[in-house]
MIGU-589399 format. One record per atom (N, C-alpha, C): residue number from 1; residue in one letter; atom name; x, y, z. Coordinates in steps of 0.1 Angstrom, whole numbers. Layout:
// residues N
ATOM   seq   type   atom       x       y       z
ATOM   NUM      A     CA       X       Y       Z
...
This chain:
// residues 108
ATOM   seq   type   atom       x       y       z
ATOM     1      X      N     140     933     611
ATOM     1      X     CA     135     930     598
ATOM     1      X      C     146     927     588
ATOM     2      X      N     144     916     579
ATOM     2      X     CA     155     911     572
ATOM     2      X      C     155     924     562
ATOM     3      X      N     171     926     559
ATOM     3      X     CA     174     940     549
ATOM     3      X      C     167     945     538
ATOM     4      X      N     168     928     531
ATOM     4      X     CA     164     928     511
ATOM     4      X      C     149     934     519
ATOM     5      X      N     141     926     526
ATOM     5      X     CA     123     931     529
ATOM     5      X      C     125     946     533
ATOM     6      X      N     135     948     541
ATOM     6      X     CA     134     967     540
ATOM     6      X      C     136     970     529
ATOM     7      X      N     146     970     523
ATOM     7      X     CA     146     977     510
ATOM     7      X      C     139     972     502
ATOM     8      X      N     131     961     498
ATOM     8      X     CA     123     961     487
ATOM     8      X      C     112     966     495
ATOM     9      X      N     107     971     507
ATOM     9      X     CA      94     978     507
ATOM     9      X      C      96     992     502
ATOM    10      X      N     107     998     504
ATOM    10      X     CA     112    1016     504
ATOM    10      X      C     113    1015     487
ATOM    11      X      N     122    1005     480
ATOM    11      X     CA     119    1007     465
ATOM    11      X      C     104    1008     459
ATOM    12      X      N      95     996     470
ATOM    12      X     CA      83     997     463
ATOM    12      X      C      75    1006     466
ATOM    13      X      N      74    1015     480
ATOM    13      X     CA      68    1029     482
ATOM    13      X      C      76    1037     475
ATOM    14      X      N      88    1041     471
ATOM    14      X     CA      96    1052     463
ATOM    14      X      C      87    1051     450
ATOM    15      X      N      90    1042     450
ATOM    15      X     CA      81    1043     433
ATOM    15      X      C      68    1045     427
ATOM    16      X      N      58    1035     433
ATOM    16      X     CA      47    1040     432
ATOM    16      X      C      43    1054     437
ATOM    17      X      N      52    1060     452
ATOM    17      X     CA      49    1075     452
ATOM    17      X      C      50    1082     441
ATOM    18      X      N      61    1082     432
ATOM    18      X     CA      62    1091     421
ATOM    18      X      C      52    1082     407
ATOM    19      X      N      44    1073     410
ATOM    19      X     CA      34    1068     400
ATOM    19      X      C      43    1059     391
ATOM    20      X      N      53    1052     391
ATOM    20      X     CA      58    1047     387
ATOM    20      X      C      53    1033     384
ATOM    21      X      N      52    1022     372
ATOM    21      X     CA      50    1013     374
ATOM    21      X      C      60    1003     376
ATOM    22      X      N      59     987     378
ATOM    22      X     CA      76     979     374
ATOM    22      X      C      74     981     360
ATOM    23      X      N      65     980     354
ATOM    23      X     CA      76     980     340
ATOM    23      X      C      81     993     338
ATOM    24      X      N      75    1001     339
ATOM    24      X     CA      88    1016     334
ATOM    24      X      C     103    1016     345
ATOM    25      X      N     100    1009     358
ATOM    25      X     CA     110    1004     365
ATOM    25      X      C     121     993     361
ATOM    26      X      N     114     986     353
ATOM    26      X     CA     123     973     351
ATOM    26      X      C     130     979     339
ATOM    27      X      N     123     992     329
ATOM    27      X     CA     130     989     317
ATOM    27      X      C     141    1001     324
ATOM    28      X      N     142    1014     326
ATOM    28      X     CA     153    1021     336
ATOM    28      X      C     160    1011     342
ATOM    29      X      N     162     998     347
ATOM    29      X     CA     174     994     357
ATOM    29      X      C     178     981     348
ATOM    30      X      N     170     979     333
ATOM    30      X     CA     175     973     326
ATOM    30      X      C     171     957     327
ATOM    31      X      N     163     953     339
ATOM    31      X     CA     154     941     344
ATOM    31      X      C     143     937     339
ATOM    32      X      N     136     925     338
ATOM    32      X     CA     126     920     338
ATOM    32      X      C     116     924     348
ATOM    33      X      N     105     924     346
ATOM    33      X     CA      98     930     356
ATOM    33      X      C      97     917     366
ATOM    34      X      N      94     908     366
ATOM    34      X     CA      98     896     377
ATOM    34      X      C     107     900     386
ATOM    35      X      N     118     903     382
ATOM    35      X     CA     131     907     389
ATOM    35      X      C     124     918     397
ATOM    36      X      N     121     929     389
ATOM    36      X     CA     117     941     399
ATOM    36      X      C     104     934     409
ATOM    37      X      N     102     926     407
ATOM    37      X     CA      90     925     419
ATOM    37      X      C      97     914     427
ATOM    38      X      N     106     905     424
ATOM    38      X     CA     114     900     437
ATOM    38      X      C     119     909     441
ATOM    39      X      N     128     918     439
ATOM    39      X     CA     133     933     450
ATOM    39      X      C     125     937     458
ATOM    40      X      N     114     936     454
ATOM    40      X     CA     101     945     461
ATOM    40      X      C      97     936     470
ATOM    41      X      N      97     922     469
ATOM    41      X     CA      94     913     484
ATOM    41      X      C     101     916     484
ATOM    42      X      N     116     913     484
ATOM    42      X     CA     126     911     494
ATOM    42      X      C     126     897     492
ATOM    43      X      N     123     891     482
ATOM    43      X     CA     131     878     476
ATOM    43      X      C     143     877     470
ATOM    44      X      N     150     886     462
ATOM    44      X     CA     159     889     455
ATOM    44      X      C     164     903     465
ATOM    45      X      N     178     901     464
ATOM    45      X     CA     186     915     464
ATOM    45      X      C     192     917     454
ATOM    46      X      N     194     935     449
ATOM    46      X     CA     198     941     440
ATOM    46      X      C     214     940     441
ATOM    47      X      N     225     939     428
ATOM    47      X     CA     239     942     426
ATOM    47      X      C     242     951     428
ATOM    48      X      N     253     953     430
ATOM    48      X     CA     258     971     435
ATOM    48      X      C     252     980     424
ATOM    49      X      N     255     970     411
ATOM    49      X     CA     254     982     405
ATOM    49      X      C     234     986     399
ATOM    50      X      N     228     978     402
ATOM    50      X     CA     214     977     406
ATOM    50      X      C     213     989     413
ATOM    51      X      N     219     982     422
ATOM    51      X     CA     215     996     435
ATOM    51      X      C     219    1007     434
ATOM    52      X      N     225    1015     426
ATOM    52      X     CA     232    1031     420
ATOM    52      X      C     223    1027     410
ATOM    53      X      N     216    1020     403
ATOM    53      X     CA     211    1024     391
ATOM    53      X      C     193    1029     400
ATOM    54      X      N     190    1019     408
ATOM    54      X     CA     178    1020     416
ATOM    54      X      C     180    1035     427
ATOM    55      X      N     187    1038     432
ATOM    55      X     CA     190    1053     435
ATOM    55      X      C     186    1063     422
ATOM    56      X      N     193    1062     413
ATOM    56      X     CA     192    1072     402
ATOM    56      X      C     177    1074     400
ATOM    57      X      N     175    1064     396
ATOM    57      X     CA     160    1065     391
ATOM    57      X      C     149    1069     403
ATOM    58      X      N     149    1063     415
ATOM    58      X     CA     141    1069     427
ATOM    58      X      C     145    1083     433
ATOM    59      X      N     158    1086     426
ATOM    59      X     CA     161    1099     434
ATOM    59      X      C     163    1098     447
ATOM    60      X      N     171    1088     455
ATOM    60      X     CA     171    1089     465
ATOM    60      X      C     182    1083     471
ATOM    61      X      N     188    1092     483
ATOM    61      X     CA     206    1084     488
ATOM    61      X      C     204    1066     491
ATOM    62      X      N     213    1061     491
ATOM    62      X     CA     211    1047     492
ATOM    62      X      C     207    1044     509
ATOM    63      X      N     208    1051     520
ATOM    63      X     CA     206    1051     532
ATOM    63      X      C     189    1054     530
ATOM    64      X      N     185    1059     526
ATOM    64      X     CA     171    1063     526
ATOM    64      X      C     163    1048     522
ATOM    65      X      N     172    1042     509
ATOM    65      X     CA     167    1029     503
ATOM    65      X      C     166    1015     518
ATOM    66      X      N     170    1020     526
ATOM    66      X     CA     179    1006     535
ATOM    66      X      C     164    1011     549
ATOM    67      X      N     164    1022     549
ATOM    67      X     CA     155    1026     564
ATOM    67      X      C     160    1035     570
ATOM    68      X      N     151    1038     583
ATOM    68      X     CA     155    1047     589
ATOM    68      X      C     165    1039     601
ATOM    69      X      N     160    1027     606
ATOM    69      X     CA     173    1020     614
ATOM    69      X      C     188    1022     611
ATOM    70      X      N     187    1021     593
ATOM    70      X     CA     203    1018     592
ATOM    70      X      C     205    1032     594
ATOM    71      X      N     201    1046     593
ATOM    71      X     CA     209    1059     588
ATOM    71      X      C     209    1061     609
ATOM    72      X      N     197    1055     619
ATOM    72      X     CA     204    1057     626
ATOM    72      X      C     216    1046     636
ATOM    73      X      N     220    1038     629
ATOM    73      X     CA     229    1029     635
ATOM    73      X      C     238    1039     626
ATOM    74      X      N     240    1045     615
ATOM    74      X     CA     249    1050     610
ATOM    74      X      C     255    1064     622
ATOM    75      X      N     245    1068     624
ATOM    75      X     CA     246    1084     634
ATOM    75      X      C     251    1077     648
ATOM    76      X      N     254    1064     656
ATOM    76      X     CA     257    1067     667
ATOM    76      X      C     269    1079     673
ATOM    77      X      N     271    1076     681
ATOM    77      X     CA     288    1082     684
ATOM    77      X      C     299    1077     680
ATOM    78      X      N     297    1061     684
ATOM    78      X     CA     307    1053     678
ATOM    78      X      C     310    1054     662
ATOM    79      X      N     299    1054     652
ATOM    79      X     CA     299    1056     638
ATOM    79      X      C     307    1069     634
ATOM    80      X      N     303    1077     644
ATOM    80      X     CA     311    1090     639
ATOM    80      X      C     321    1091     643
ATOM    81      X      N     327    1085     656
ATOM    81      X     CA     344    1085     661
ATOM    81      X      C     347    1075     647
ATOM    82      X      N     344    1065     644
ATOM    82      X     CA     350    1058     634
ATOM    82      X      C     352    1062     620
ATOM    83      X      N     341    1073     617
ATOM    83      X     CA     344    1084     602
ATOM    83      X      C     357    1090     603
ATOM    84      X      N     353    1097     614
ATOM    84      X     CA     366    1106     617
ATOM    84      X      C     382    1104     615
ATOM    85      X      N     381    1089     629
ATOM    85      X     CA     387    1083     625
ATOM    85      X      C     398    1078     613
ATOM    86      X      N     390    1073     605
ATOM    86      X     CA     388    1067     588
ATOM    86      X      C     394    1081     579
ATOM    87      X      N     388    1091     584
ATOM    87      X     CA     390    1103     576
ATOM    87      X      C     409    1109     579
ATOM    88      X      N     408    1109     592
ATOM    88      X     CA     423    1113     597
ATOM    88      X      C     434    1105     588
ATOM    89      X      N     432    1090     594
ATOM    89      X     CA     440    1077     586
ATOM    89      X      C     443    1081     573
ATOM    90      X      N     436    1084     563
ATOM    90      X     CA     427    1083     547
ATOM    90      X      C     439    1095     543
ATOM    91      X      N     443    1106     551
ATOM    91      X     CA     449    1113     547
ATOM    91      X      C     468    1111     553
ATOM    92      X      N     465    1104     552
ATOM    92      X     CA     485    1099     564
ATOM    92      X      C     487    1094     549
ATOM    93      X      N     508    1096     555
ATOM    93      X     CA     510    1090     541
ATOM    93      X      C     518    1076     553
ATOM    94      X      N     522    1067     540
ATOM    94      X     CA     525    1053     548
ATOM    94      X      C     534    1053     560
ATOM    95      X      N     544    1063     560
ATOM    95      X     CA     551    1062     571
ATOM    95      X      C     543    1064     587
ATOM    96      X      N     534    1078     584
ATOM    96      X     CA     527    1081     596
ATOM    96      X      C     513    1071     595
ATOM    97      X      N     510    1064     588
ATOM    97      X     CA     497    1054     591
ATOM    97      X      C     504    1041     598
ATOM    98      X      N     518    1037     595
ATOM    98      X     CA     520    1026     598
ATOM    98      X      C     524    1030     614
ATOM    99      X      N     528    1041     619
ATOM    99      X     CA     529    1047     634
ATOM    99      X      C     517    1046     639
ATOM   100      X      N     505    1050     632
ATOM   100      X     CA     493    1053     639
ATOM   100      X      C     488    1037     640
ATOM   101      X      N     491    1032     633
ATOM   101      X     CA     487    1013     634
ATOM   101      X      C     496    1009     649
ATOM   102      X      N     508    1011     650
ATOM   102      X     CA     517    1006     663
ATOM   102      X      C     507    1014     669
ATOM   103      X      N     503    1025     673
ATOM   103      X     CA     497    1032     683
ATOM   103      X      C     486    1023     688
ATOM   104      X      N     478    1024     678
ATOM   104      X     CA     462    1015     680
ATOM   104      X      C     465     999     687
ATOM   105      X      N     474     996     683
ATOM   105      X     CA     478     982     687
ATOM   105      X      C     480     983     700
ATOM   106      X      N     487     989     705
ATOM   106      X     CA     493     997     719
ATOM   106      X      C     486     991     726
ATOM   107      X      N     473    1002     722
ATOM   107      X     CA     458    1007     728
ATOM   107      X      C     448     993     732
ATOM   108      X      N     452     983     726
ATOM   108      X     CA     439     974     728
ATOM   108      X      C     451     964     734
């Protein structure tokens, strides 16, 4: 399923669950209501900052907004060797990151 149609179905069930209309939606994310109803096809995609404003207001992590596919392509094994990963690196200072770069290189 193309992304923007996932997420504009999950914005447009988030909201009406909580009784929400587009316009009390459009006026919170600062949109026209047009706007808010292309998100909701999946004609339009939201700006980043759209999207942390459309979280706030649905209450909901942005992974929730995307499906349940993406949070589990997020959970494989591989996703989480590569957090970990990411997380180890994230704390090296440049001398030992640029060792851990020669290492990786090694490797492949």
């Amino acid at each position: 399923m193309d992304l923007k149609k996932r997420l504009g179905g999950k914005v447009s069930f988030y909201r009406t669950s909580v009784g929400m209309t587009q316009e009390r939606m459009a006026e919170e994310l600062d949109l026209s209501v047009d706007m808010v109803g292309k998100l909701e096809r999946g004609v339009a995609a939201p700006s980043f900052n759209t999207l942390e404003k459309l979280c706030s207001v649905l209450d909901k992590d942005v992974l929730e907004l995307f499906g349940d596919s993406l949070q589990t392509e997020l959970k494989t094994p591989r996703a989480k060797s590569l957090r970990e990963i990411n997380s180890v690196l994230s704390k090296m200072n440049e001398k030992d990151l640029d060792q851990a770069l020669k290492l990786l290189n090694a490797l492949t």
